[in-house]
N, C-alpha and C positions, 0 to 999 in steps of 0.2 A: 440399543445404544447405551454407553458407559457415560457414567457422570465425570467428571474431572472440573477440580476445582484450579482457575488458573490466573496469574494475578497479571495484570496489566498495567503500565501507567496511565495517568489522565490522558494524555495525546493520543494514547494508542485506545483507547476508550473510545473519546470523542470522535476520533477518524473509523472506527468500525462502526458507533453507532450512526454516523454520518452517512457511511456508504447501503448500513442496512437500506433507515433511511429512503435513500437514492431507489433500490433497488424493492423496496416494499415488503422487507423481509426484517423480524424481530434482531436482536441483538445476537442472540446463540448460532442462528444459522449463518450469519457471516462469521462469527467467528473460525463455527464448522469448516465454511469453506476457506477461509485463510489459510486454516491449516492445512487443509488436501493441497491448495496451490504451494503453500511450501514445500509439503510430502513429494509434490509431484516431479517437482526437480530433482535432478541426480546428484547428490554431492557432489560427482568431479565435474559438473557445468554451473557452479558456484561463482568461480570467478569470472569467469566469463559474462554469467547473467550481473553481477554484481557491476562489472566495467559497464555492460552498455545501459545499465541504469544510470550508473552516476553519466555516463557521456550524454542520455537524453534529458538528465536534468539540466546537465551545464548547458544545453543546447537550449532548452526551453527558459532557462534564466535570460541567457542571450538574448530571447525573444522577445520575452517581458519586458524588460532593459532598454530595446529598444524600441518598444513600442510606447515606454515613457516619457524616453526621448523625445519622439518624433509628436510625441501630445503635448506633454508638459514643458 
């Protein structure tokens, strides 16, 4: 394995070591695998993956939204 020194913000920090975390694994290997999950996609299915994320976020805002709604 190669070292690589790679700089992050706080959010993106906190959200990898969050999901290590999650998954019971140190900080470096979720990073590892972020990267493979990004590698793994093909450039030209970029936009594509990029629309139906933002579409299931705006879907899942939706949800929250109205589940506040319907509580609060």
């Amino acid at each position: 394995m190669a070292a690589a020194l790679i700089h992050v913000d706080a959010v993106q920090k906190e959200r990898l070591a969050w999901r290590a975390k999650l998954r019971g694994e140190s900080f470096c290997p979720e990073v590892r695998d972020a990267a493979d999950l990004y590698l793994d996609v093909p450039v030209e299915n970029e936009p594509e993956l990029l629309h139906l994320a933002k579409t299931a976020n705006d879907a899942a805002d939706r949800r929250i939204k109205n589940r506040d709604e319907t509580v609060g």
